[in-house]
C-alpha positions as CSV (number, residue, x, y, z in Angstrom):
1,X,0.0,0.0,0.0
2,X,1.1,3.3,-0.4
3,X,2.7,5.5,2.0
4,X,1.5,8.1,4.2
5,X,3.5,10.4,3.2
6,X,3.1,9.5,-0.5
7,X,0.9,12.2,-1.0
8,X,3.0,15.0,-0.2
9,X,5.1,14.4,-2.9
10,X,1.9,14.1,-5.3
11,X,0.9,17.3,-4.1
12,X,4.5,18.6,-4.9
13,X,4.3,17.0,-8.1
14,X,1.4,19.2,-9.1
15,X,2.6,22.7,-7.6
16,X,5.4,22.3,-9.7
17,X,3.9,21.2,-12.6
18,X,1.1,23.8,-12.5
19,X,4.1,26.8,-12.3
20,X,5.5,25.4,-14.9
21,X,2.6,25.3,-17.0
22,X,2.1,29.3,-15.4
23,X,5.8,30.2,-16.4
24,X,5.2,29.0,-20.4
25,X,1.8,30.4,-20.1
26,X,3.6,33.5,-19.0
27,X,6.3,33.6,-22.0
28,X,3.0,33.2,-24.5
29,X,1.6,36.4,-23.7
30,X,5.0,38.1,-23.2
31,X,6.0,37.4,-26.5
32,X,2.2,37.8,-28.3
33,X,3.5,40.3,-30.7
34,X,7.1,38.8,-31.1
35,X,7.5,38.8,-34.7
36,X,8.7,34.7,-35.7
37,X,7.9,33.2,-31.9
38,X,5.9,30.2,-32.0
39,X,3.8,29.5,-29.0
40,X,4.3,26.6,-26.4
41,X,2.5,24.2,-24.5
42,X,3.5,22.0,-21.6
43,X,2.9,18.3,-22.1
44,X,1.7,16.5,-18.8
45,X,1.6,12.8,-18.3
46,X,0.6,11.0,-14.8
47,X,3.6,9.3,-12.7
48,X,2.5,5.4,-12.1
49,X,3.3,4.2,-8.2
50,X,4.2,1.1,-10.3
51,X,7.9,1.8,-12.1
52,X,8.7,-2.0,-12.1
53,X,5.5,-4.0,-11.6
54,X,6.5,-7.7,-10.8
55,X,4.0,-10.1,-8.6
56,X,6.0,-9.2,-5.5
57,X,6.2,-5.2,-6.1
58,X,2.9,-4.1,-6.4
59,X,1.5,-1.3,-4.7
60,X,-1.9,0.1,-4.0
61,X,-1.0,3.4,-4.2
62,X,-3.1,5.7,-7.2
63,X,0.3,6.8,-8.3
64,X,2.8,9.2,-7.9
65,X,1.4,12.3,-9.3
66,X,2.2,13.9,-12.3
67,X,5.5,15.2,-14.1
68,X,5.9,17.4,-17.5
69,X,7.9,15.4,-19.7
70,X,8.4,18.0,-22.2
71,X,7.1,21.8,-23.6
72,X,6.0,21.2,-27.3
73,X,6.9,24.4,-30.1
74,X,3.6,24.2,-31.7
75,X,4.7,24.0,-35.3
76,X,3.6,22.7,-38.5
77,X,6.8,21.8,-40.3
78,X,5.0,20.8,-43.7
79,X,3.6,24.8,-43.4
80,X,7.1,26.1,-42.4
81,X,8.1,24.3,-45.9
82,X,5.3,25.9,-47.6
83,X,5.6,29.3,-46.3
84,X,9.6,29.0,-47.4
85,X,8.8,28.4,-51.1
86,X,5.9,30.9,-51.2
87,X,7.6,33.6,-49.6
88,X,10.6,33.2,-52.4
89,X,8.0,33.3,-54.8
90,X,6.6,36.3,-53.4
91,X,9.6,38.2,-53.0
92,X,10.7,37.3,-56.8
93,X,7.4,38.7,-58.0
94,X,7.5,42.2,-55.5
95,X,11.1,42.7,-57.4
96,X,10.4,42.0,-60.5
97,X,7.1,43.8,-59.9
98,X,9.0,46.5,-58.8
99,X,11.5,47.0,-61.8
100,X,8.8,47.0,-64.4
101,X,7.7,49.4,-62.4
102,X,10.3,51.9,-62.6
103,X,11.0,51.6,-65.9
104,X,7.5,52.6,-66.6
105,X,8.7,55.7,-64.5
106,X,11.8,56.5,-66.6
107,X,9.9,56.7,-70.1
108,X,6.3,58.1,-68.2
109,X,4.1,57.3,-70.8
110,X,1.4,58.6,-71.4
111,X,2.0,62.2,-71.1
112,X,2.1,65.4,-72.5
113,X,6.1,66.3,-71.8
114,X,7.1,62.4,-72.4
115,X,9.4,61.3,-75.7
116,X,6.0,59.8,-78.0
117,X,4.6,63.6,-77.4
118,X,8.3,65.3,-77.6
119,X,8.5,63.4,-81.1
120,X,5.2,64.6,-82.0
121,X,6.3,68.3,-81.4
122,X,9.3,67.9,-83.7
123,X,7.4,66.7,-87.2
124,X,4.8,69.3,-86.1
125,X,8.0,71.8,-86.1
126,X,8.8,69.9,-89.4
127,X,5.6,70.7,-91.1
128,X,5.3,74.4,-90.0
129,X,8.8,74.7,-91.9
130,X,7.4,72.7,-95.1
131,X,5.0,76.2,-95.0
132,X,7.2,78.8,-93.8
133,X,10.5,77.4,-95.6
134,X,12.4,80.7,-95.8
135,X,11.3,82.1,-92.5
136,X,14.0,81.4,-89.5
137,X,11.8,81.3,-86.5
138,X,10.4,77.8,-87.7
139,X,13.5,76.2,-88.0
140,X,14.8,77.6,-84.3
141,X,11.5,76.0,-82.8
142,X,12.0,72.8,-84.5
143,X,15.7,72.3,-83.3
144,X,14.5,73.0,-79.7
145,X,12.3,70.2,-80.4
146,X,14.7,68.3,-81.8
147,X,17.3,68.9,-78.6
148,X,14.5,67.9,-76.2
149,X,13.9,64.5,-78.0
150,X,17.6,64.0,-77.9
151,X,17.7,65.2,-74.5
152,X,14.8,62.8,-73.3
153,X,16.7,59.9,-75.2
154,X,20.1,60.6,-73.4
155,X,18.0,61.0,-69.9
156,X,16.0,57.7,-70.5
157,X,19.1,55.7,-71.3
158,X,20.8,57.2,-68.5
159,X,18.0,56.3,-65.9
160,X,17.9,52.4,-67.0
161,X,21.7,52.3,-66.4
162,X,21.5,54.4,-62.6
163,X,18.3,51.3,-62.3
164,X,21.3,48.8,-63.5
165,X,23.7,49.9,-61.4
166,X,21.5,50.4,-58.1
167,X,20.6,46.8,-59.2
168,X,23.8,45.6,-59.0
169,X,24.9,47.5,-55.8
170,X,22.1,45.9,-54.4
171,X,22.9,42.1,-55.7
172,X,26.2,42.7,-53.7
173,X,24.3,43.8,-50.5
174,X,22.1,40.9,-50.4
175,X,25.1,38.4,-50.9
176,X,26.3,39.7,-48.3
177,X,22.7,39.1,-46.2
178,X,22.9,35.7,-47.2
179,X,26.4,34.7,-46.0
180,X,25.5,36.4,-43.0
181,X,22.1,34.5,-42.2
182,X,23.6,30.9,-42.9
183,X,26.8,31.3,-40.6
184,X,23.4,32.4,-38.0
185,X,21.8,28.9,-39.0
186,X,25.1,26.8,-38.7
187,X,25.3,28.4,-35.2
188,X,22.4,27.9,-34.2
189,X,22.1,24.5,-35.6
190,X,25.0,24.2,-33.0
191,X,23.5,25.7,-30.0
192,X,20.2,23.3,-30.7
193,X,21.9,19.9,-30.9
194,X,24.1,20.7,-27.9
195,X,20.9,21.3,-26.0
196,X,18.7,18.5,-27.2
197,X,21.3,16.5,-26.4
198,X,21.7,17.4,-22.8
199,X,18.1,17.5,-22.3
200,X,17.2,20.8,-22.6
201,X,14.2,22.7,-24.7
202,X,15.6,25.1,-27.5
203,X,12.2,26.6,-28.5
204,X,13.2,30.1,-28.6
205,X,16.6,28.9,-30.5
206,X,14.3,27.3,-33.6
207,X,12.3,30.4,-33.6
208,X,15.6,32.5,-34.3
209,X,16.6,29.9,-37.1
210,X,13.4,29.7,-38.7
211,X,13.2,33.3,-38.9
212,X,17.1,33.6,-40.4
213,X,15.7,30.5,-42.6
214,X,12.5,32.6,-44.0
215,X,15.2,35.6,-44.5
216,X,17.0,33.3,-47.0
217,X,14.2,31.8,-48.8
218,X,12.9,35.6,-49.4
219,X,16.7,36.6,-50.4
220,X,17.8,33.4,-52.6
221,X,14.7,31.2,-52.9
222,X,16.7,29.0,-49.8
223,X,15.1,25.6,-48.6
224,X,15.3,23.5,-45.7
225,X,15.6,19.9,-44.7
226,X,15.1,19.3,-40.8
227,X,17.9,16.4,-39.2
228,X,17.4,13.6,-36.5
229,X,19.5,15.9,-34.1
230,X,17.9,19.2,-34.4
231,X,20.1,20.6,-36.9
232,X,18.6,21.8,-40.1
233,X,20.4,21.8,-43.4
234,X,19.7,24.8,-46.0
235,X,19.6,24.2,-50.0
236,X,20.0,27.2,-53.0
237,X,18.6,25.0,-55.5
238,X,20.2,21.7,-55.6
239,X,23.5,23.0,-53.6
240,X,23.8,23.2,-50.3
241,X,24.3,26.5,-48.3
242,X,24.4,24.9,-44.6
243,X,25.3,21.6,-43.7
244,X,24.4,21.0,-39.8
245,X,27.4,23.5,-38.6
246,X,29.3,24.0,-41.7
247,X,28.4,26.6,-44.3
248,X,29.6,27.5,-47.8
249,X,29.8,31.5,-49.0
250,X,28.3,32.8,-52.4
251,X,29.4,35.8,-54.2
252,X,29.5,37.8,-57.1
253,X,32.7,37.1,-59.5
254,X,35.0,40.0,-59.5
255,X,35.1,41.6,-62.5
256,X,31.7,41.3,-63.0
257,X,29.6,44.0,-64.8
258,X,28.8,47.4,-63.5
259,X,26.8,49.0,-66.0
260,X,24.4,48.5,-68.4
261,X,27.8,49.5,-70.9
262,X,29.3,46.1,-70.1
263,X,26.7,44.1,-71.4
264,X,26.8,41.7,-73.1
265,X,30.8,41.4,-73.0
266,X,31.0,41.0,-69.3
267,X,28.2,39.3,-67.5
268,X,27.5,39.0,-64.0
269,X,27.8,35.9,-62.1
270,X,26.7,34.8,-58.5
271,X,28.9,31.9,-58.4
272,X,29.6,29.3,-55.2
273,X,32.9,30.7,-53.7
274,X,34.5,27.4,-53.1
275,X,33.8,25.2,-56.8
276,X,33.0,28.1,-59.1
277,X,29.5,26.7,-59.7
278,X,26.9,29.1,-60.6
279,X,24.2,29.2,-58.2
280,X,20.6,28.5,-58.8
281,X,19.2,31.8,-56.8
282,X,15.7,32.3,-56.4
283,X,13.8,35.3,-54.5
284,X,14.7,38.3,-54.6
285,X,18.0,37.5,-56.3
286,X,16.7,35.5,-58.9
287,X,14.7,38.5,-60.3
288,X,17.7,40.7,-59.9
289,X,19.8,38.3,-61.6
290,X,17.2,38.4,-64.5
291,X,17.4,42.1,-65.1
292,X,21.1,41.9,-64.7
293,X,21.3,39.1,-67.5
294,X,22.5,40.2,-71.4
295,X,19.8,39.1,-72.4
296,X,17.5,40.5,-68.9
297,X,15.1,42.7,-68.9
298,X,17.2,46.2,-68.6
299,X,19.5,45.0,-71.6
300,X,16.6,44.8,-73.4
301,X,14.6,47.7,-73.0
302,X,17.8,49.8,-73.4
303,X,18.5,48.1,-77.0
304,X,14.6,49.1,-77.9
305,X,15.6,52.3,-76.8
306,X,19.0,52.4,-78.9
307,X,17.1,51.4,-81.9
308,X,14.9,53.7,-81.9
309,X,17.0,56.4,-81.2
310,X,19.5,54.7,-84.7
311,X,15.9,54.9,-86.7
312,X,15.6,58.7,-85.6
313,X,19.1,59.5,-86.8
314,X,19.0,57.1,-89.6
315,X,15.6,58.4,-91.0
316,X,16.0,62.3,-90.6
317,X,19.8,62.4,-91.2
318,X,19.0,60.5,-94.7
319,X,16.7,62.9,-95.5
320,X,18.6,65.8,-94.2
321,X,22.2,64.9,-96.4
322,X,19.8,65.0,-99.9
323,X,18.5,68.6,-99.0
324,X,19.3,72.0,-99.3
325,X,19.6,74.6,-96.7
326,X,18.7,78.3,-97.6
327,X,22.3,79.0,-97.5
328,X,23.0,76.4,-100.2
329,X,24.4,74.1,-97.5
330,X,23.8,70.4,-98.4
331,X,25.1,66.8,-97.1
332,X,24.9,67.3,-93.0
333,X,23.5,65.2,-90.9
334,X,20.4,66.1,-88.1
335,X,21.5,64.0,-85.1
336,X,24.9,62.8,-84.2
337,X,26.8,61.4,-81.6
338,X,28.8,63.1,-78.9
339,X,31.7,61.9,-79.7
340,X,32.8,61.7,-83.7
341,X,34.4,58.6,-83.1
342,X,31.5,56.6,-81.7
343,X,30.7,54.5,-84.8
344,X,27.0,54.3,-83.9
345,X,24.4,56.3,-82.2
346,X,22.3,55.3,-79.1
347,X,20.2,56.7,-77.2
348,X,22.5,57.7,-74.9
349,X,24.7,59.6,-77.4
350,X,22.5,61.0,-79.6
351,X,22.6,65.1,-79.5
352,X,21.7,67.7,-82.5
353,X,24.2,68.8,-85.1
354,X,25.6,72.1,-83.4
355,X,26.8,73.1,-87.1
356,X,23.1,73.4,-87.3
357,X,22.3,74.7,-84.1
358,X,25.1,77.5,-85.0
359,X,23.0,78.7,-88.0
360,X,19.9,77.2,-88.4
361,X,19.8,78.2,-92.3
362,X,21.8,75.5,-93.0
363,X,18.2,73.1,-91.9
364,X,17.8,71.3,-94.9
365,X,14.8,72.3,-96.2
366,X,14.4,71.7,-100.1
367,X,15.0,69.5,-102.2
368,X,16.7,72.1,-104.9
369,X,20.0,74.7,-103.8
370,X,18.3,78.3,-103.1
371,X,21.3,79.5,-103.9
372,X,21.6,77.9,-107.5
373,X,25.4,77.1,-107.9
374,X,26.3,75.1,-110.8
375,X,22.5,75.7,-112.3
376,X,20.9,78.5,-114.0
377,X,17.9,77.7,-111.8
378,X,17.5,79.1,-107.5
379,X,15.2,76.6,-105.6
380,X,13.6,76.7,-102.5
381,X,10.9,74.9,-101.5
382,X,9.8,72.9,-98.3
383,X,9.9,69.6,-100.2
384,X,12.4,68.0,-97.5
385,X,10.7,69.4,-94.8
386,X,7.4,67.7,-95.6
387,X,8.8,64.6,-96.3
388,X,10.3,65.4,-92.7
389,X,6.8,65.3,-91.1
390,X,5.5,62.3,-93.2
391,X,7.7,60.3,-90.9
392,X,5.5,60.4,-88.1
393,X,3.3,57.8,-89.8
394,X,5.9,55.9,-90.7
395,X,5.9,51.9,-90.0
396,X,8.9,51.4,-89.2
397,X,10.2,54.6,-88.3
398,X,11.4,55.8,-85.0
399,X,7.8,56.2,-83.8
400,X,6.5,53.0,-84.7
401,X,9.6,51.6,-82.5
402,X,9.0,53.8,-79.7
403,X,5.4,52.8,-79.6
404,X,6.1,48.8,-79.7
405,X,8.2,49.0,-77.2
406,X,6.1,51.2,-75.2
407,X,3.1,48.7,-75.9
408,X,5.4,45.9,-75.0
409,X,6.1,47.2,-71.6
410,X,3.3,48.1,-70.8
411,X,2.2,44.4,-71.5
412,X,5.1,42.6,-69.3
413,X,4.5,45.4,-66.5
414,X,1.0,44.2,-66.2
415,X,1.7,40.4,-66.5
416,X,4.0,41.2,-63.4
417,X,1.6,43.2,-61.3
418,X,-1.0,40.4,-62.0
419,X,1.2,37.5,-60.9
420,X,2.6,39.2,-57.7
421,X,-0.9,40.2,-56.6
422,X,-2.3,36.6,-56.8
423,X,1.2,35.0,-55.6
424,X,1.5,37.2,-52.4
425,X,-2.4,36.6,-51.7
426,X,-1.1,32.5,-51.8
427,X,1.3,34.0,-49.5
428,X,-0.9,35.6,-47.1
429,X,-3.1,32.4,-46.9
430,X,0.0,30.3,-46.1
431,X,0.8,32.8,-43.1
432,X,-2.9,32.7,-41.8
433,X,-2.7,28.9,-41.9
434,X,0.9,28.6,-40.1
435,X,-0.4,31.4,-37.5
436,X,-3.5,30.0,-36.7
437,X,-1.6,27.2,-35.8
438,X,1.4,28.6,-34.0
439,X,0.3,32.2,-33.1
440,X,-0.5,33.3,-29.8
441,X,-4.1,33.8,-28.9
442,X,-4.6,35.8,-26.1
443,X,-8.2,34.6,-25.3
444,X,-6.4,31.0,-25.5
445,X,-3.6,31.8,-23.4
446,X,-5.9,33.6,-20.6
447,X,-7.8,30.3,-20.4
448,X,-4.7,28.3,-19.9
449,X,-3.8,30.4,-17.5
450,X,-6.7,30.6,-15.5
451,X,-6.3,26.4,-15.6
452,X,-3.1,26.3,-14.1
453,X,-3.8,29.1,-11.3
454,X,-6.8,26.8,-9.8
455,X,-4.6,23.7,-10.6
456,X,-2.1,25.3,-8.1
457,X,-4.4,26.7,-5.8
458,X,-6.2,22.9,-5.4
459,X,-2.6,21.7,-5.5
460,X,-1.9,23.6,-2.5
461,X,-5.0,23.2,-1.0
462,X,-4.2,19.1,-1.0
463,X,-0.8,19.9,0.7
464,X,-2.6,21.6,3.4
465,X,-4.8,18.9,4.1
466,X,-2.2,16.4,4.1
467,X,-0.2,18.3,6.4
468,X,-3.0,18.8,9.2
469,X,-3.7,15.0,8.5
470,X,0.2,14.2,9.5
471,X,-0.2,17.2,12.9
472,X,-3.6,15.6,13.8
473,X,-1.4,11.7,13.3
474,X,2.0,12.8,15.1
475,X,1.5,15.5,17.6
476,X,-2.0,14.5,18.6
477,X,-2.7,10.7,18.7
478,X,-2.2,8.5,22.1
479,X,-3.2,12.0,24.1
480,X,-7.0,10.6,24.7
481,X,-7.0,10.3,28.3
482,X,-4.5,12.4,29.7
């Protein structure tokens, strides 16, 4: 049978089970608004009087109280998985997203003072000359419009390379981020195992290297497997980044472009430090490796950009060479490059004649010499300058460029919005799921709490009445009498 004093130590049992159950309670509500903390519960399980039952060993006793064999992190790992992958996903689309976004911002269409309206101005400058073609005024207007569409050329090709090169800048910050946050997981995959193994809970530790872990899959598109020991070992596509306590360093191979210039005879490669390897990167690196590709999205738009600012020049300086100025001038070119020896013009080069801007009757304006040297015959006309206009509703003039890539922008800028609004609401659905089920909820936490306060109260109450039980047995029995 069980001893008399047995149930004192049940009644222990259960005031310190009950505090302990207070004290996790406790850290809950403390840490309700703790960004990453995943709530705990305290597992109970009964102590049996019977630890070695054998036909001579048996005991009447109820049992031996109750112990807490361990405090449970409430977490879904199959959701912690999920929300990795989505979250990489989500942060690919936001920058991506984001990009198209600016570039929309550097051309502004549509819009009265963008290039598509700029151009207009200038054949509308061309046509008033085609009516006026002897008059000097016209021609002054028209190269003012012709120095603000070179002007808006050079300043949109300059803004897609400061978006390159802020790009890039950023690419090298985020390596950084990266090595960082897995030498924080190998560490902390340390700190676990060593506490597992001695017996001790490392909640709070996993809650620090899950949210380290999220920061990677949001930065390189980073998963996870979770190890018999505790440890957890991190994957950039097929390679691994952490390996229980051992990690490996990415970065971006010196040498590697800066500017938009570069492209496409230097590239840029995130590359494993250690092999070489290039490295599958996902997130918010994977987009940015995408615009910083040859072939990516900036390289693109600027060689749209370039080609329509080589149609401009190509179109009017054609025209420009067979005409006449009213001077007699004859054989200049419109639009050039800063610099004579540039062997083609871009859109970040392009700028108007300054022979022209000098004197602006040497415009070419007709298609005969006013001045009628080597003819018995003086022409002037606006011939050139109406063929000048006409180019506006050219097909495959600078306009009809401009406007296709314009239209296609505007179509991959869309697409983007659209897929980052549906991925991040996956995203947010994956978050409610995983908080719902290890979130803090007060209303919960109050009940627990209320639990365990009359658990210890009764607790106490039972070690009170065992106690004047045990006075009543030792100080007062065998004094009948006396």
């Amino acid at each position: 049978m069980g001893s008399t004093f047995s149930g004192l130590n049940t009644a222990l049992t259960s005031l310190y089970a009950q505090r302990r159950g207070l004290d996790v309670t406790g850290q809950n509500i403390a840490n309700a608004s703790t960004e990453g903390y995943t709530r705990q519960r305290v597992v109970m399980h009964a102590q049996n009087a019977n630890l070695v039952p054998g036909i001579y060993s048996t005991t009447t006793a109820v049992g031996n109280g109750v112990t807490v064999s361990s405090v449970e992190r409430l977490r879904n790992g199959a959701l912690d998985q999920r929300s990795y992958t989505e979250h990489a996903n989500s942060s690919y689309h936001n920058e991506r997203a984001g990009a198209y976004t600016l570039i929309e911002d550097v051309f502004g269409e549509p819009s009265d003072t963008a290039l598509q309206a700029r151009l207009q101005d200038m054949w509308d400058g061309w046509n008033a000359i085609a009516s006026n073609p002897d008059k000097q005024a016209p021609k002054s207007a028209m190269l003012e419009q012709a120095v603000t569409v070179a002007t808006s050329l050079n300043d949109a090709a300059v803004q897609l390379d400061n978006q390159y090169k802020s790009t890039r800048a950023g690419l090298d910050t985020y390596v950084g981020e990266v090595n960082k946050a897995a030498e924080s997981i190998a560490k902390l995959n340390h700190e676990i195992v060593l506490a597992t193994q001695a017996g001790l809970q490392a909640n709070e530790l996993m809650d620090q290297r899950g949210q380290q872990m999220l920061k990677l899959s949001e930065l390189v598109g980073a998963t996870a497997t979770d190890l018999p020991n505790g440890a957890m070992s991190v994957y950039v596509g097929s390679a691994q980044l952490v390996s229980e306590f051992n990690t490996r360093e990415i970065w971006v191979e010196p040498g590697s472009a800066q500017k938009l210039q570069d492209l496409p005879d230097i590239e840029v490669n995130l590359k494993w430090k250690d092999t070489g390897a290039s490295v599958a990167a996902g997130g918010t690196m994977g987009a940015q490796m995408e615009l910083l590709d040859k072939d990516g999205t900036l390289r693109e738009i600027s060689t749209q950009l370039d080609l329509v600012a080589s149609t401009l020049a190509s179109d009017v300086n054609g025209k420009h060479r067979a005409g006449y100025g009213v001077d007699g001038s004859t054989g200049l070119d419109m639009f050039v490059p800063y610099e004579p020896a540039d062997p083609d013009i871009t859109a970040r080069n392009i700028r108007v004649n300054t022979d022209l801007l000098d004197n602006v009757d040497r415009v070419a304006v007709s298609s005969g010499d006013p001045l009628g040297v080597g003819t018995a015959t003086r022409v002037l006309n606006g011939t050139v300058a109406d063929e000048m206009s006409e180019l506006a509703s050219s097909r495959i003039g600078a306009d009809a460029t401009y406007q296709s890539l314009i239209g296609d922008l505007g179509v991959s800028s869309q697409s983007s919005i659209r897929r980052r609004d549906i991925q991040n609401a996956v995203t947010d659905q994956v978050d409610a799921a995983r908080d719902a089920e290890s979130g803090v909820n007060l209303d919960e936490e109050m009940t627990n709490l209320l639990t365990y306060q009359r658990g210890y109260e009764a607790a106490s109450r039972v070690l009170t009445t065992i106690d004047s039980m045990l006075d009543q047995l030792i100080n007062r029995t065998g004094l009948v009498g006396r």
